[in-house]
C-alpha positions in Angstrom: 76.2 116.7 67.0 74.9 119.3 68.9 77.8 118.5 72.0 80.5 118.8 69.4 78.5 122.5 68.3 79.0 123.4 71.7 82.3 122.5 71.9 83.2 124.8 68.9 81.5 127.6 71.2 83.9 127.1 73.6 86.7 128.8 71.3 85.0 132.1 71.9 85.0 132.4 75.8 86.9 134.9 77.1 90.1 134.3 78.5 91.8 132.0 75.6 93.7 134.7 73.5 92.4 133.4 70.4 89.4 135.6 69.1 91.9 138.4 68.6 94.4 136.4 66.2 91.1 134.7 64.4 90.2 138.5 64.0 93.7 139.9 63.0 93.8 136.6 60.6 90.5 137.8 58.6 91.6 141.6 58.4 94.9 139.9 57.0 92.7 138.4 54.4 90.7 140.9 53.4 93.7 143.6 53.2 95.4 140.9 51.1 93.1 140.5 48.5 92.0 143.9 48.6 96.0 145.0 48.1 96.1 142.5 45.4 93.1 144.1 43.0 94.8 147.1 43.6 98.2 145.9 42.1 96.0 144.1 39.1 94.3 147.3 38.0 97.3 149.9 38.3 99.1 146.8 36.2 95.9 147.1 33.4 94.9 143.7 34.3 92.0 143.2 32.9 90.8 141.2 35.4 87.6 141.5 37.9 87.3 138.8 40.2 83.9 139.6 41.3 82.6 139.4 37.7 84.4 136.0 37.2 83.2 134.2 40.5 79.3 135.7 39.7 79.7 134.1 36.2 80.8 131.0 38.0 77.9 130.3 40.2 75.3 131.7 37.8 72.2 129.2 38.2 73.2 127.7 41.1 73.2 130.6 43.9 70.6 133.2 44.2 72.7 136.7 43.2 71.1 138.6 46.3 72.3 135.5 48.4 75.6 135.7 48.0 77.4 138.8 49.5 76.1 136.8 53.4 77.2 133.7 51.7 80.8 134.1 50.9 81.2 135.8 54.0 79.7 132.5 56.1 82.0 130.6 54.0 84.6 132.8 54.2 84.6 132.6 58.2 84.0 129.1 58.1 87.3 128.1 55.5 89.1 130.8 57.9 88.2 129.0 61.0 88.8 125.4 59.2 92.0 126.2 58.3 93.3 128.1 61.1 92.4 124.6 63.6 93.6 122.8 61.2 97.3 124.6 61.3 97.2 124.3 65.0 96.4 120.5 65.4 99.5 119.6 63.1 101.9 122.0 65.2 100.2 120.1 68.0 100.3 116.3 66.7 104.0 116.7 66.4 104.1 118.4 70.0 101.6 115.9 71.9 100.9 113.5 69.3 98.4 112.0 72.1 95.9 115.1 72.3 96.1 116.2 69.4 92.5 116.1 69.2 92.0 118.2 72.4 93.4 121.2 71.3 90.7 123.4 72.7 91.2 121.3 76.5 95.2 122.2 75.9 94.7 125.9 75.5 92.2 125.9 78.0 94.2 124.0 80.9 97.4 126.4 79.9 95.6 129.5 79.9 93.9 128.1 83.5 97.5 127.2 84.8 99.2 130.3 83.9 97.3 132.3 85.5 97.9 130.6 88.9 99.2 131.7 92.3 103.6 132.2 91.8 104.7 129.5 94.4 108.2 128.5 96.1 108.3 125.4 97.5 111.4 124.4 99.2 112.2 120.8 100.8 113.3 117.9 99.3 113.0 114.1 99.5 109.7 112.7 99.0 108.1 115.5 101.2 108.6 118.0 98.3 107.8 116.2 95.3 104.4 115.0 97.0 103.7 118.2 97.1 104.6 119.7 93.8 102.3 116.5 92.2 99.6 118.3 93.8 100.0 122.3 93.7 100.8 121.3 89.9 97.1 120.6 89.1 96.3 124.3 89.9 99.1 126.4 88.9 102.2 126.0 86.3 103.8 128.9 88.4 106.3 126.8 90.7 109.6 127.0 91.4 110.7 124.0 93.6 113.8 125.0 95.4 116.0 121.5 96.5 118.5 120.8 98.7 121.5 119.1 97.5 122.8 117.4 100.8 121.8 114.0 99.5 124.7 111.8 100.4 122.9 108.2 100.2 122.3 105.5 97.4 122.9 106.0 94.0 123.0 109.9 94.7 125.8 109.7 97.2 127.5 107.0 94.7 127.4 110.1 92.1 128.3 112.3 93.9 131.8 110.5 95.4 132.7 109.2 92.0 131.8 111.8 89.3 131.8 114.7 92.1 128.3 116.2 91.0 126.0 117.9 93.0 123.6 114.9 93.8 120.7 114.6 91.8 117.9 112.0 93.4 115.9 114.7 94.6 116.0 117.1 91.9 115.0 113.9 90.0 112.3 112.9 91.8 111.1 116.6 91.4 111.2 117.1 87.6 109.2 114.2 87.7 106.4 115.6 89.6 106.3 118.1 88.1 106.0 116.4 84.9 103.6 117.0 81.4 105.4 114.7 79.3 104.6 111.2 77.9 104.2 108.4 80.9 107.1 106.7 79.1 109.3 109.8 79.2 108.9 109.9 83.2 108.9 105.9 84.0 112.2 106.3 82.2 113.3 108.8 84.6 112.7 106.9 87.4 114.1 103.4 86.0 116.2 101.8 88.2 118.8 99.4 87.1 118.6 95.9 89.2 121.9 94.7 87.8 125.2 95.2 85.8 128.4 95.9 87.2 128.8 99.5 88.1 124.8 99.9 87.0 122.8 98.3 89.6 121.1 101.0 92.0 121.7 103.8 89.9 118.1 105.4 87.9 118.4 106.2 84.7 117.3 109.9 85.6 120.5 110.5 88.2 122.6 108.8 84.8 121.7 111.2 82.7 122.0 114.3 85.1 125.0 113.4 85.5 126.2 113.3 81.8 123.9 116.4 80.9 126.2 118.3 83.5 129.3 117.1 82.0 128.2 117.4 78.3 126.7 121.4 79.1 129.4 122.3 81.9 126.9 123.0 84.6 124.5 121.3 87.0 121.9 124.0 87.1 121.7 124.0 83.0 121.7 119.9 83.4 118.5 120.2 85.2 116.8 122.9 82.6 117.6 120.8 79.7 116.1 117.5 81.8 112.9 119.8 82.1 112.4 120.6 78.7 112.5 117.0 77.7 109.8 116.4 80.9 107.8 119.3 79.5 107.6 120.2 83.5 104.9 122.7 84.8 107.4 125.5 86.3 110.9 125.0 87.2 113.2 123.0 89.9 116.1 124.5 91.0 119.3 123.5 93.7 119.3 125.7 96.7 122.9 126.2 95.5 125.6 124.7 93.5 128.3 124.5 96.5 129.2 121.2 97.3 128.6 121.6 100.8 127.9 118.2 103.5 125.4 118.3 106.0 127.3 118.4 109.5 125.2 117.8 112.8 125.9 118.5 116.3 124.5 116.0 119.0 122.9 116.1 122.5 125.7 114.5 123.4 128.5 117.3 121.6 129.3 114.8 119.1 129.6 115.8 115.2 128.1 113.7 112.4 129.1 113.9 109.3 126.5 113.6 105.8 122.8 113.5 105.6 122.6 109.5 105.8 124.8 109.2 108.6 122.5 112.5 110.9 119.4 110.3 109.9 120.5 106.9 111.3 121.2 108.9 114.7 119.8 107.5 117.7 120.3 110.8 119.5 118.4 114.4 119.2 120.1 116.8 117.2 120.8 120.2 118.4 122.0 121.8 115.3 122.7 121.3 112.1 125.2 123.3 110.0 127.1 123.3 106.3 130.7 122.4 105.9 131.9 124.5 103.9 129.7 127.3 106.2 129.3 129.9 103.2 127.4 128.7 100.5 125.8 130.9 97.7 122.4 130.9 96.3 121.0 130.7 93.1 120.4 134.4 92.0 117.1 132.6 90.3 116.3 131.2 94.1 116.2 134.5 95.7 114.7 136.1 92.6 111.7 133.3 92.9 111.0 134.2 96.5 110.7 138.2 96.0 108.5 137.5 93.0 106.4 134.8 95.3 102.7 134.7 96.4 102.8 131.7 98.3 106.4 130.1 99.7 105.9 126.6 101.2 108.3 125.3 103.7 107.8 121.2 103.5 106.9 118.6 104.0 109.7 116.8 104.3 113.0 115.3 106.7 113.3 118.8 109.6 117.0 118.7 109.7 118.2 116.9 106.5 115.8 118.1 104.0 114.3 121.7 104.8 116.8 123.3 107.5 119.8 122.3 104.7 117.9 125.1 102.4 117.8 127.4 105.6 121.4 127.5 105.8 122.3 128.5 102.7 123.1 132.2 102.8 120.3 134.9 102.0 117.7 131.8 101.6 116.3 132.2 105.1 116.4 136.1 105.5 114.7 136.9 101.9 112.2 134.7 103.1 111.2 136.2 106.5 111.4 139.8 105.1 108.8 138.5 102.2 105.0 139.7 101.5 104.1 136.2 100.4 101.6 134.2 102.2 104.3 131.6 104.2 103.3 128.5 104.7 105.3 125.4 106.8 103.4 121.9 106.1 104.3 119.7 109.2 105.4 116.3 108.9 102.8 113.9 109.8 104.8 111.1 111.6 107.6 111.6 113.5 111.8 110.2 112.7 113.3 108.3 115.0 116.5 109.9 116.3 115.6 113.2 114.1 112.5 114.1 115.8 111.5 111.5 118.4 108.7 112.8 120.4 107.9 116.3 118.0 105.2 118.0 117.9 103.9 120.3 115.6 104.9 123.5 118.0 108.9 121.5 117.9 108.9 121.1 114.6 108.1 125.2 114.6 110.9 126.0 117.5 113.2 124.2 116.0 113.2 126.2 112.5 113.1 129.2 114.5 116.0 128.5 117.0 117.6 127.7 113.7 117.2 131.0 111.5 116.8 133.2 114.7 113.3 134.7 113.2 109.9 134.0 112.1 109.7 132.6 108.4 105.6 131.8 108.2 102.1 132.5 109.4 100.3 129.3 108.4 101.1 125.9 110.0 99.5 123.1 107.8 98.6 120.0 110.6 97.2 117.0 110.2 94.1 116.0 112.7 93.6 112.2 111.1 96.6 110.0 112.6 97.0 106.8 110.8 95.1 103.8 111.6 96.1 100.8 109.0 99.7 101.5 109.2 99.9 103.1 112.5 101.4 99.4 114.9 104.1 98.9 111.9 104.9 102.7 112.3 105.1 102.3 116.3 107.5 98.9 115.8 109.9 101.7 114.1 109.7 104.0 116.6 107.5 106.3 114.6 104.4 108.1 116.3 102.1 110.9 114.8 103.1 114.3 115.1 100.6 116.0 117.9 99.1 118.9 116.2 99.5 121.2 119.1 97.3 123.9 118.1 96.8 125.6 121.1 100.6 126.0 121.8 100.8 127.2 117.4 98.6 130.0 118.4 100.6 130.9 121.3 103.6 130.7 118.8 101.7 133.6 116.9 101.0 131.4 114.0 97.8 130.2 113.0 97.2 126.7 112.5 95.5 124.8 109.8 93.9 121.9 110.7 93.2 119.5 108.0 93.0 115.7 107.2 95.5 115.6 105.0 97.6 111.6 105.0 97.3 108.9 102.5 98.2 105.3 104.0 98.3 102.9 101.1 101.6 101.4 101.3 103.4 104.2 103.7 102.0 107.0 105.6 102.5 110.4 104.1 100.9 113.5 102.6 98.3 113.0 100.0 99.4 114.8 97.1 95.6 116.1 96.0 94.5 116.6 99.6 97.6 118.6 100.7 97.5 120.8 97.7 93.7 121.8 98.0 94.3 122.6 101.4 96.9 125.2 100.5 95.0 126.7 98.2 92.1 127.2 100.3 95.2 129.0 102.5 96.0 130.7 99.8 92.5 131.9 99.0 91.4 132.9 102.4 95.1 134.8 103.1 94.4 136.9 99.8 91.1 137.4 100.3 90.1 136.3 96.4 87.7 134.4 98.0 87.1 130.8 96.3 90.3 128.5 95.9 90.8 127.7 92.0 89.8 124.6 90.4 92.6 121.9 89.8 93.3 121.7 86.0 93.8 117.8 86.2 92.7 117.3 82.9 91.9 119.6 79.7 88.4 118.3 79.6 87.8 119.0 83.1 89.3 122.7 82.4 87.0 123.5 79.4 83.6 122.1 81.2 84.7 124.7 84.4 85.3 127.6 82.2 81.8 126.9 80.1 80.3 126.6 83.6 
């Protein structure tokens, strides 16, 4: 009893928006039923409300009582019937927590409030990371390349000619608020059927959403309103441009899957057709930006095929945003055999021909479980390299920051507190916010 009385308390800390409409809701009443008397007695009704409701409760409420009375009551039935209104718009929006209103409005408030971030990659790299920085603000705009050429993305893209969608996918997923059906559905993977087999459900129905509205980019908002996504996930840009490389040796590859099977280094990487235009809401994301991440994710295939899309690169080195690049943790045969951090770092710069961020996120834990299987596939852990990042100008951020359950890669939760301690400490605001992984967890920090 008295935890659910404290609970109700929690409607009144500052922050939620709500005291102001319970407020404006009682004024509402009172000029109601003040407005109506008024129409009663210029109409000659003989009819006095006050009067009747004394006559009522004669003999059972003390007369001197009751002016404090109906006004406790009053409040109360306002209150009542108020929550009561918002759980049913609620039980019909997440029929789940509908009991959790005040965690919902708490975790909202909390998340819209957060830091504006741009994260741009794509692969797995990107949505790690976006399953992280999610917990803490709702303020993302995941920025994707759209060079996939491989599996049921590359199949999509040949036959249907759409931009292909597996990573944008694998994003609105992450980014995710909807019911665990809703995204497992997304990520289904038919195992058999001619035609069917390979393809997920969630690159199916991009597909159709961008023949049924006439556009890839308004395929992907309509997929995130039925995910209920925390921000937005955009293409880099809606030309249908392939990923070209140029070897070591002064051969040309051709498509992303074939310039990540390479045994030799790259030297550059380019777009074919060369011009491709941005996404107005792209470069309108990264002016508006307090944080831009560049990565995790493939160097050359998944964040350098953002880089080359015109204007992407420039806005972001001529941006006031705290720049951040999170460094692969293991190396890619062929790709980056032998990288280091500082490589990863020269690379993007020989690349863009300036400097497009301050922070360099390292790891400092190499793998220990996984790290022989790794080694059998040509895979080593990237050297950190700090001394050579500060030469670079850029300061490094050392961190232990790898999951190795059943592959090494980023850990979503550690990755993302590590940025926002970045994040904090660049801004000066001092303490990194709290994630808001659950509506509980919100309301407790806030009554803290």
């Amino acid at each position: 009893m008295i935890e659910r009385t404290g609970k109700q308390y929690k409607w009144f800390l500052p922050g939620l928006n709500v005291k102001r409409w319970l407020l404006l809701a009682i004024v509402g009443g009172a000029l109601l039923i003040d407005g109506v008397t008024r129409i009663l007695a210029a109409e000659g009704a003989d009819f006095h409300i006050n009067q009747t409701i004394d006559q009522a409760v004669l003999g059972h409420v003390p007369l001197p009582w009751i002016d404090w009375i109906f006004v406790v009551v009053g409040v109360i039935f306002v209150f009542v019937g108020i929550r009561a209104w918002f759980r049913s718009i609620v039980a019909v929006l997440t029929p789940n927590r509908k009991d959790h209103i005040l965690e919902i409005l708490v975790e909202r408030r909390a998340l819209t409030k957060g830091w504006k971030i741009v994260a741009i990659g794509g692969g797995t790299g990107l949505s790690t990371l976006l399953r992280g920085i999610k917990q803490y603000t709702s303020n993302i705009t995941a920025v994707v390349t759209v060079s996939d050429d491989g599996g049921s993305s590359g199949r999509l893209k040949r036959e249907l000619g759409v931009l292909p969608p597996g990573d944008i996918r694998n994003c609105l997923v992450a980014l995710a608020d909807s019911e665990r059906l809703i995204t497992e559905l997304f990520q289904y993977r038919f195992k058999e059927g001619d035609g069917l087999a390979g393809h997920s459900f969630g690159n199916l129905l991009l597909a159709a959403l961008t023949a049924v509205t006439g556009g890839f980019d308004t395929a992907i908002r309509e997929s995130s309103r039925v995910l209920a996504i925390r921000g937005r996930v955009l293409p880099s840009t809606l030309s249908a441009a392939r990923l070209c490389a140029e070897l070591e040796d002064g051969s040309i590859v051709e498509g992303e899957t074939n310039i990540s099977q390479s045994s030799q280094r790259i030297s550059r990487v380019f777009l074919d057709p060369r011009r491709c235009e941005p996404l107005h809401e792209v470069i309108e994301a990264i002016r508006d930006a307090d944080a831009i991440i560049l990565g995790p994710g493939s160097l050359y295939t998944s964040i350098m095929p953002n880089l080359l899309v015109d204007g992407i690169a420039a806005e972001i080195a001529c941006s006031k945003a705290v720049r951040i690049y999170v460094c692969n943790v293991m190396t890619q045969p062929g790709e980056t055999h032998g990288f280091s951090a500082s490589d990863h770092v020269q690379a993007i710069d020989a690349l863009v021909g300036e400097r497009l961020f301050d922070y360099v996120i390292v790891n400092d834990a190499p793998p220990q479980r996984l790290r022989e299987r790794y080694a059998a596939e040509g895979q080593e852990p990237v050297e950190p390299t700090v001394e050579a990042l500060r030469t670079l100008g850029l300061t490094p951020i050392v961190a232990s920051v790898i999951s190795e359950e059943q592959a090494v890669r980023h850990d979503s939760q550690r990755l993302a507190t590590t940025i926002m301690s970045t994040l904090a400490e660049a801004t000066g605001l001092g303490e990194p916010v709290r994630p808001q992984r659950s509506g509980a967890e919100a309301a407790s920090a806030i009554a803290e």
